[in-house]
SEKELUM-554569 format. One record per residue (C-alpha): residue number from 1; residue in one letter; x, y negated, z negated. Coordinates in Angstrom, 3 decimals. Each point is the difference from the previous one (the first is absolute). Layout:
N
+-----+--------+----------+----------+----------+
! num ! residu !        u !        v !        w !
+-----+--------+----------+----------+----------+
! NUM !      a !        X !        Y !        Z !
...
+-----+--------+----------+----------+----------+
//
This chain:
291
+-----+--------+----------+----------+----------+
! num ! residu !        u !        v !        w !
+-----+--------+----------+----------+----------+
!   1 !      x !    5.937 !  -28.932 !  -15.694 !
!   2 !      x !   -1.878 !    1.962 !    2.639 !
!   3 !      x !   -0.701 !    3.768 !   -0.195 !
!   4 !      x !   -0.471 !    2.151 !    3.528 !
!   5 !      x !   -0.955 !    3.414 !    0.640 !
!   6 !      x !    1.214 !    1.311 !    2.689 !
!   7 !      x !   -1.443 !    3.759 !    1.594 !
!   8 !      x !    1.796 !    2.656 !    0.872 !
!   9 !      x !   -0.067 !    1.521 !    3.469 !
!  10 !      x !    0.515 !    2.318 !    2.341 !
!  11 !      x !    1.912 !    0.152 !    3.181 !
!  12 !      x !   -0.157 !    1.510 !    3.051 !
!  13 !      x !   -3.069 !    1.880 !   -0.211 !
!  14 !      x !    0.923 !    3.037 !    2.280 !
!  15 !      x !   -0.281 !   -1.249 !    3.212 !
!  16 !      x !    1.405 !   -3.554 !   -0.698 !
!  17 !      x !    3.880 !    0.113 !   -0.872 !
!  18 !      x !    0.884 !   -2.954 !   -1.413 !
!  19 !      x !   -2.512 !   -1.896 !    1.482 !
!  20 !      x !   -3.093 !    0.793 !   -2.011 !
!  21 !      x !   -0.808 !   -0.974 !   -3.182 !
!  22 !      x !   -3.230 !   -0.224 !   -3.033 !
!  23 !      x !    0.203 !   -1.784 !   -2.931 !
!  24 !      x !   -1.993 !    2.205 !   -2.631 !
!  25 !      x !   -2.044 !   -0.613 !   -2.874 !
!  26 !      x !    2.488 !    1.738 !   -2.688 !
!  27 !      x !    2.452 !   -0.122 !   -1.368 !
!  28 !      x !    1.367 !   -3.043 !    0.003 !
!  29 !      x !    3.012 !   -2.285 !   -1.457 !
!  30 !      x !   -0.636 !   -2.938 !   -2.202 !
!  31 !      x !    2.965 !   -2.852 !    0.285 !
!  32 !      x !   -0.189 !   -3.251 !   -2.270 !
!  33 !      x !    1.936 !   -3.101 !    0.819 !
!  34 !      x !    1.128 !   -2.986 !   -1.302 !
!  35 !      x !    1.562 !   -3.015 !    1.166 !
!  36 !      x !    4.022 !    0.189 !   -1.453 !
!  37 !      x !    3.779 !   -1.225 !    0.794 !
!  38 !      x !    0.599 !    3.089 !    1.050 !
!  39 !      x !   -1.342 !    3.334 !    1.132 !
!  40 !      x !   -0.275 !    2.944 !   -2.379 !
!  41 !      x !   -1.497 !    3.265 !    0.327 !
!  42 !      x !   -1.889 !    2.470 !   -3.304 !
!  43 !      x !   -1.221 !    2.955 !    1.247 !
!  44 !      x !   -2.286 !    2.230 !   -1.716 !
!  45 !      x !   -2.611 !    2.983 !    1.161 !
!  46 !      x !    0.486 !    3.319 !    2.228 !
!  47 !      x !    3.367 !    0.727 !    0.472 !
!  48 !      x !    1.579 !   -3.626 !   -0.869 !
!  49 !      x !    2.824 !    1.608 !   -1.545 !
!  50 !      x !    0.977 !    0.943 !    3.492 !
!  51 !      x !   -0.252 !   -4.114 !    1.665 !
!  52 !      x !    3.003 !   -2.124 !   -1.106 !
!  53 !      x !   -0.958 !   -3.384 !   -1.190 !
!  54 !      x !    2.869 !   -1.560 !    1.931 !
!  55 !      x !   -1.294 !   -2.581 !    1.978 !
!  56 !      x !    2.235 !    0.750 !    3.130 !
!  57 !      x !   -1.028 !    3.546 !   -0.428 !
!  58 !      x !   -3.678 !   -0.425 !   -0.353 !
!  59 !      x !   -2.541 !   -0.685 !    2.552 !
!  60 !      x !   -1.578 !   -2.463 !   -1.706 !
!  61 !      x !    3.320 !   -1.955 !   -0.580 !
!  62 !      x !    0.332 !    0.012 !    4.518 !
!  63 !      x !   -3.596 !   -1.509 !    0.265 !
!  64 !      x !    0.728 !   -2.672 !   -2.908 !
!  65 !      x !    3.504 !   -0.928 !    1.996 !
!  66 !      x !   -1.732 !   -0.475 !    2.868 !
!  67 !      x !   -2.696 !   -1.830 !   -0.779 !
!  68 !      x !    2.191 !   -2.371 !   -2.533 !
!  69 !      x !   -1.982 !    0.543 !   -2.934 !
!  70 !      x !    1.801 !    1.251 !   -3.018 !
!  71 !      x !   -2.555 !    1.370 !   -2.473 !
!  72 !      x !    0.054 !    2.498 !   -3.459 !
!  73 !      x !   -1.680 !    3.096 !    1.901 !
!  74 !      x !   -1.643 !    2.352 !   -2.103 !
!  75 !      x !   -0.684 !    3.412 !    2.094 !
!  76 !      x !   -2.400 !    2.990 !   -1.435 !
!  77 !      x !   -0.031 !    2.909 !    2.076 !
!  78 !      x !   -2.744 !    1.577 !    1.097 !
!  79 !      x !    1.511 !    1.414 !    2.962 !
!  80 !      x !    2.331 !    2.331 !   -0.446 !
!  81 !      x !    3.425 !    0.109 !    2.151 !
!  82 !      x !    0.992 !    2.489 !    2.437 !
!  83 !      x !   -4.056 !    0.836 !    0.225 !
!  84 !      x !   -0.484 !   -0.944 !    3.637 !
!  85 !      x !   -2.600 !   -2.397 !   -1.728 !
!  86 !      x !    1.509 !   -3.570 !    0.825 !
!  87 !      x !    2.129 !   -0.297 !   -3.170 !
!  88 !      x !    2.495 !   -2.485 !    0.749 !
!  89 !      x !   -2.577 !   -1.463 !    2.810 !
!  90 !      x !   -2.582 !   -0.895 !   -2.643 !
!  91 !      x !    2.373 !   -1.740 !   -2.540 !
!  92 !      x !    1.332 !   -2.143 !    3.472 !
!  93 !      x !   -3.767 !   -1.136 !    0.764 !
!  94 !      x !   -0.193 !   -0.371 !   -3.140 !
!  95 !      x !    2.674 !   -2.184 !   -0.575 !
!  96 !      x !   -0.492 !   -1.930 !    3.417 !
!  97 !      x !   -3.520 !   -0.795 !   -0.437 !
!  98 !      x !    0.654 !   -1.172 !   -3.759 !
!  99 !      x !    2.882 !   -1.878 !    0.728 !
! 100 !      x !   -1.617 !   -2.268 !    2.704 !
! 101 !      x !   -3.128 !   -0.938 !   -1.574 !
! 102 !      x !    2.222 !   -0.412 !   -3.073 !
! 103 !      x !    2.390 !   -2.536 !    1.845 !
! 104 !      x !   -2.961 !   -0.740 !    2.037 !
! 105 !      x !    2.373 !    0.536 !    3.360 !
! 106 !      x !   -2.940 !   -0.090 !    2.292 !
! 107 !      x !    0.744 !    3.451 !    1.983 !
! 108 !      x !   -2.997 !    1.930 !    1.213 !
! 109 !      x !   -0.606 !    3.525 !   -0.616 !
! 110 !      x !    1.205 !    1.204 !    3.766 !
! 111 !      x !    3.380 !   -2.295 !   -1.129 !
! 112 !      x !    0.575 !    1.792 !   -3.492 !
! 113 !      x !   -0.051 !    3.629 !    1.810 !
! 114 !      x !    4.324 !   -0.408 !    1.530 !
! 115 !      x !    0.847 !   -2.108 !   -2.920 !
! 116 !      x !   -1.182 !    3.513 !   -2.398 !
! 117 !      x !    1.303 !    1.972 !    2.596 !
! 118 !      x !    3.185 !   -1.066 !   -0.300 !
! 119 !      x !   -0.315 !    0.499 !   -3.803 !
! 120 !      x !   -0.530 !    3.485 !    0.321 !
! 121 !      x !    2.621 !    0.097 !    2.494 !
! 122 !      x !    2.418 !   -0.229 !   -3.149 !
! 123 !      x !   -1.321 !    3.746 !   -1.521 !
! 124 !      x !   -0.939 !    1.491 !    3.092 !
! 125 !      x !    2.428 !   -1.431 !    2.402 !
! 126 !      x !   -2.164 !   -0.859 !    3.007 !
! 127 !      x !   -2.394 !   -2.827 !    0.245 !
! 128 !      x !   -3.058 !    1.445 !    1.061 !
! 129 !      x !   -3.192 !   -1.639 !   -0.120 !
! 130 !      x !   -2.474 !    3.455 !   -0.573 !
! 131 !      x !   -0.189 !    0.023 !   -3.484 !
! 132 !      x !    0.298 !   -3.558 !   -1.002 !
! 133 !      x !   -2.333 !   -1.149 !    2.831 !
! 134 !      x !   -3.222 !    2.018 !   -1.770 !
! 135 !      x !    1.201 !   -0.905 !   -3.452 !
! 136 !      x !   -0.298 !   -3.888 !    0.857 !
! 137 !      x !   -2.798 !    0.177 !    2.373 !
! 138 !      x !   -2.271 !    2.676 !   -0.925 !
! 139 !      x !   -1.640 !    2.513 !    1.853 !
! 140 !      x !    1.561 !    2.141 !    2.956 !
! 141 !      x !    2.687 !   -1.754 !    1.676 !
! 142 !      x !    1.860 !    0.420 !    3.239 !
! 143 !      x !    3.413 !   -1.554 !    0.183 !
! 144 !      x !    2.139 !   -0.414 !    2.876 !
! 145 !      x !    2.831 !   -2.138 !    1.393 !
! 146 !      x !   -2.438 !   -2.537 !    1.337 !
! 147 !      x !   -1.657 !   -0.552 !   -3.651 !
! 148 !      x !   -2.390 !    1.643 !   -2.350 !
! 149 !      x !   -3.949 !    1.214 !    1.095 !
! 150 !      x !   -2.099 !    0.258 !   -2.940 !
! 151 !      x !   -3.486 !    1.972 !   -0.529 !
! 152 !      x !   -2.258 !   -0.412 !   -3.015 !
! 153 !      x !   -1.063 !    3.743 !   -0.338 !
! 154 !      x !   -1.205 !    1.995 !   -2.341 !
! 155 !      x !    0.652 !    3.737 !   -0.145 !
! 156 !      x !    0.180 !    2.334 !   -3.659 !
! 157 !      x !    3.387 !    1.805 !   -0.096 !
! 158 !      x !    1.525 !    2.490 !   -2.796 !
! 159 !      x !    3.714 !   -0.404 !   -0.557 !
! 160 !      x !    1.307 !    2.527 !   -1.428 !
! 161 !      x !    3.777 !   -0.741 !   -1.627 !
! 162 !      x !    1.764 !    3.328 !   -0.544 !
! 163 !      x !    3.410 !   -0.307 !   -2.360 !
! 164 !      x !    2.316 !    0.218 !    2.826 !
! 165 !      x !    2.268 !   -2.621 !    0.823 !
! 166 !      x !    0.752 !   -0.448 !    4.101 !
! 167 !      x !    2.470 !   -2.734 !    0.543 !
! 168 !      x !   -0.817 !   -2.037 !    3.030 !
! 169 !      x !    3.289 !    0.299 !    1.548 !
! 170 !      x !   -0.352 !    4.043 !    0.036 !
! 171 !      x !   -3.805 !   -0.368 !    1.409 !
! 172 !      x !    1.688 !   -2.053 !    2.668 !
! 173 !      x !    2.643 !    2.048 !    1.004 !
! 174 !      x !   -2.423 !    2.886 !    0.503 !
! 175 !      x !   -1.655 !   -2.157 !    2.833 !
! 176 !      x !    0.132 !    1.759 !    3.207 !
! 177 !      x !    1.938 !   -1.694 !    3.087 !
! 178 !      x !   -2.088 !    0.320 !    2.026 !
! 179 !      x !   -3.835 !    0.836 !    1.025 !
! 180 !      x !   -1.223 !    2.203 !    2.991 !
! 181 !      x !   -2.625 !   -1.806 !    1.998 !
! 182 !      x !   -2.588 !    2.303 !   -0.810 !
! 183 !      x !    0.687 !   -1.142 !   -3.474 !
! 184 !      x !   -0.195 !   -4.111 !    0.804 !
! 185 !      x !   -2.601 !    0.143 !    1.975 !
! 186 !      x !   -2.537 !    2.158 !   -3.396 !
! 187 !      x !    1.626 !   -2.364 !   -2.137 !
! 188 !      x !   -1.091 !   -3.196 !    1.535 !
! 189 !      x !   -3.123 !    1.400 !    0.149 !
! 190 !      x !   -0.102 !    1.014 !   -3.525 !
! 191 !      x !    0.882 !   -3.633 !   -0.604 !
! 192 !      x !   -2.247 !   -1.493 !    2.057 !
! 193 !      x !   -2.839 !    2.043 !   -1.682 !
! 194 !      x !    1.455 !   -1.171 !   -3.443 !
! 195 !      x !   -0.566 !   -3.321 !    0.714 !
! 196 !      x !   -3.427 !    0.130 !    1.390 !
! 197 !      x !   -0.624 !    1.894 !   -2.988 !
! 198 !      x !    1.249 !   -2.272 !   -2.103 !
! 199 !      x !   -2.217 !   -2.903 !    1.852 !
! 200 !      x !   -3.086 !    1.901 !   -0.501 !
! 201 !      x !    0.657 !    1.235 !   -3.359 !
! 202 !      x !   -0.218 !    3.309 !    0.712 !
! 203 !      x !    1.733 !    2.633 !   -1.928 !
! 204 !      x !   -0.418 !    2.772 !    2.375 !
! 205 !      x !    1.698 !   -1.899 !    3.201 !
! 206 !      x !    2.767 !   -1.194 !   -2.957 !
! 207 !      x !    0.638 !    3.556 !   -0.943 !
! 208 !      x !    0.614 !    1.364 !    3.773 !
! 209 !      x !    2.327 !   -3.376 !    0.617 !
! 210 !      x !    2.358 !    1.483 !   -3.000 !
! 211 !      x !    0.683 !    3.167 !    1.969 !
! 212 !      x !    3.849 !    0.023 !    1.388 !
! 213 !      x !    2.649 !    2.505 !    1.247 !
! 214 !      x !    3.160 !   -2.465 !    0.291 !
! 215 !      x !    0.464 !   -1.116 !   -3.091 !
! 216 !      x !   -2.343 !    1.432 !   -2.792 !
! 217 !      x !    1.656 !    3.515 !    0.089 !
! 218 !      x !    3.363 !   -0.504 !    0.085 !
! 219 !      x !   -0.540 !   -1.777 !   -3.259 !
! 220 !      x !   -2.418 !    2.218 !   -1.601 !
! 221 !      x !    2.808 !    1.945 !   -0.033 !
! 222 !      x !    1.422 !   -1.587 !   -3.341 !
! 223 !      x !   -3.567 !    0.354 !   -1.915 !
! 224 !      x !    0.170 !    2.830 !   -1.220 !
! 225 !      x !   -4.220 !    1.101 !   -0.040 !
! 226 !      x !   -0.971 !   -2.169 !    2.731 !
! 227 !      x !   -1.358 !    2.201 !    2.569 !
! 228 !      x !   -2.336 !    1.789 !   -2.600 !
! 229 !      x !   -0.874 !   -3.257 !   -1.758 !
! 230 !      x !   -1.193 !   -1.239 !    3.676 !
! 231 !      x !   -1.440 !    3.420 !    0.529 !
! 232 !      x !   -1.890 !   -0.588 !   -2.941 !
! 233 !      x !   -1.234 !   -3.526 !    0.085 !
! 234 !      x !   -1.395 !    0.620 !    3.482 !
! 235 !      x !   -1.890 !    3.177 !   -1.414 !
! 236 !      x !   -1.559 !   -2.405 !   -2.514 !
! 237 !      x !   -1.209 !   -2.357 !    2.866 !
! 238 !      x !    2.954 !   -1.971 !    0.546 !
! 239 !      x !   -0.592 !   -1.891 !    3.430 !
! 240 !      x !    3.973 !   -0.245 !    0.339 !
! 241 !      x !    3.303 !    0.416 !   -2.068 !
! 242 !      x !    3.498 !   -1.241 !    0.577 !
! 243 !      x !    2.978 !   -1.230 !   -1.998 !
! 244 !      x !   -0.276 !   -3.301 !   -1.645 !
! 245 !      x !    3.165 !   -2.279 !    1.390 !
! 246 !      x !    3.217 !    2.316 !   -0.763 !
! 247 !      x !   -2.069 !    1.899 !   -2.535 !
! 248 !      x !   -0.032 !    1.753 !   -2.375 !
! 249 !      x !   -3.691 !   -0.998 !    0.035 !
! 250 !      x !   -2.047 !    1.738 !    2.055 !
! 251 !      x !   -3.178 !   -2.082 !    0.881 !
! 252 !      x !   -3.768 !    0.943 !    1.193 !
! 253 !      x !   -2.774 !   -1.705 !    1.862 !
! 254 !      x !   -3.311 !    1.041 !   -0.910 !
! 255 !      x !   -3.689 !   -0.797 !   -0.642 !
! 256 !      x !   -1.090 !   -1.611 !   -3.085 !
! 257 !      x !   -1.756 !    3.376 !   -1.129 !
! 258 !      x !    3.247 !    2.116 !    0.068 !
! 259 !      x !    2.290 !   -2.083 !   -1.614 !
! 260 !      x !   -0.244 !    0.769 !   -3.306 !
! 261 !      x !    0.179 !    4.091 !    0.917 !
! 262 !      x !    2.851 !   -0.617 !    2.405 !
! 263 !      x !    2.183 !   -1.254 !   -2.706 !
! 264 !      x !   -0.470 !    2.841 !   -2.242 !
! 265 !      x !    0.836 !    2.027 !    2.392 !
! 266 !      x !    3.087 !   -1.309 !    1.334 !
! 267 !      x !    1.013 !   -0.217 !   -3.750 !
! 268 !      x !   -0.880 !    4.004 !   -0.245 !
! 269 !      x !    2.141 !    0.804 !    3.551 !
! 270 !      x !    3.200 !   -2.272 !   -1.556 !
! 271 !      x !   -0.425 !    1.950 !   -3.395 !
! 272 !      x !    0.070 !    3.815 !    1.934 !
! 273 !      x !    3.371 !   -1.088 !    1.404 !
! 274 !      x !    0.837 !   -0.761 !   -3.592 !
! 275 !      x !    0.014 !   -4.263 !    0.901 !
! 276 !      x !   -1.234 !   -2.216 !   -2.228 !
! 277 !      x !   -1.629 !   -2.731 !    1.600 !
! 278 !      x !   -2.548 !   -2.943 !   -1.017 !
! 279 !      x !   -3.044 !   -1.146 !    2.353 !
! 280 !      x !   -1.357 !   -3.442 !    1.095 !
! 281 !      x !   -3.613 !   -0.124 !    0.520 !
! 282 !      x !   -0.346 !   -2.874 !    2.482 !
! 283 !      x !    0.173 !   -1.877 !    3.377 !
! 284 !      x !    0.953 !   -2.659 !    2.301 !
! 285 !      x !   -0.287 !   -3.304 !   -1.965 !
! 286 !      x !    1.125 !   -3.635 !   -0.477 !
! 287 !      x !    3.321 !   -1.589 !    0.681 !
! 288 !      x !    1.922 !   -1.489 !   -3.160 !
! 289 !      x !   -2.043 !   -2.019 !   -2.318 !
! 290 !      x !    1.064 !   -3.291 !   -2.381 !
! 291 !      x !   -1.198 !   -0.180 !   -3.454 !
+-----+--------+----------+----------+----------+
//
């Protein structure tokens, strides 16, 4: 039996649509599998009651197909669905990095990241490498068609996860078409300071990276309290603030000093909108670990 804990993450980052990604330190899921005839799933944690245990319905249950190893998966939640956290991204690393030590299939970390992918593929319905990518590897990733970049960095973040449930399929329909050039042209380089920030572990060149105009407010859209939540964070020396993935979560870059005042106050801006919400002290850290 092996146990793996596998971080949640967040996507995007502002300037990096479905590109970018960070594994972070919490919260995180916890799978345990064992060797068996056949693969079954038990779920248990934040909103399992929601995740069918259905094998062909199941992330997990894609990433055990394809790597032939039937196993008795045990899956505790700590990463809520429909968060814009990584849910079904962290169970799939998870699963994929369990799976082949367990059946010792002799894939590499940068080979585990499509197989995943295509796990999640089965919730979310596109195989896309930004969340898994962070949650296997660690750190801040970059993933394109030509592979997977990955940064060790590390940066102190607040997520803040209001109850409000965005489905991915209506934060991707809100997408715009299309992008002036004005608008390409700040967000490349809003990405490019991202990743330099990210290189140089530097909060404040992170935070300006997150800034966007394509994407970011056509989806703040369906949070209700986000603008004054982001107003609010910044006032408390937040160095940036975007949407985590599809959201809900709304997630800050900051200095080690502000953190822990950041979060309150994000909590305080969610609660005068009449949102409750919960709050993750923490920051970029380490890709899936086997216990």
């Amino acid at each position: 039996m092996l146990t793996v804990r596998a971080p949640a993450t967040s996507a995007n980052l502002g300037s990096g649509f479905d590109v970018f990604g960070v594994a972070l330190e919490r919260p995180a899921d916890v799978v345990r599998l064992e060797k068996a005839d056949r693969v079954t799933i038990e779920m248990t944690g934040a909103g399992s009651q929601y995740i069918p245990e259905d094998p062909d319905k199941n992330t997990v249950g894609a990433v055990a197909e394809a790597l032939d190893a039937p196993a008795r998966i045990q899956i505790d939640k700590g990463v809520r669905p429909a968060s814009g956290l990584g849910s079904s991204a962290a169970s799939a690393a998870a699963a994929a990095v369990g799976l082949n030590e367990l059946y010792d299939r002799g894939y590499s970390r940068e080979e585990l990241v499509p197989i995943a992918a295509k796990g999640e593929a089965v919730v979310s319905g596109d195989a896309h490498d930004d969340n898994v990518a962070p949650s296997i590897l660690g750190g801040f990733t970059i993933a394109t068609e030509q592979g997977v970049t990955q940064v060790d960095a590390d940066i102190p973040l607040v997520a803040c996860l209001p109850d409000i449930v965005v489905s991915t399929r209506d934060a991707r329909n809100v997408v715009p078409e299309s992008a002036r050039v004005e608008q390409l042209v700040e967000t490349v380089g809003n990405a490019a300071s991202l990743t330099t920030g990210m290189h140089r572990d530097d909060p404040e060149l992170v935070g300006q990276g997150m800034h966007d105009t394509v994407v970011t407010p056509a989806r703040a859209k369906l949070i209700d309290g986000y603008e004054q939540v982001r107003e609010a964070a910044l006032a408390a020396g937040a160095t940036g603030v975007t949407i985590s993935g599809a959201g809900p979560t709304v997630i800050a870059a900051c200095a080690e000093a502000d953190r822990r005042r950041i979060a309150s106050t994000m909590l305080d801006a969610f609660g005068e909108r009449g949102v409750d919400a919960r709050v993750y002290q923490t920051r970029i850290g380490r890709g899936a670990q086997v216990f």
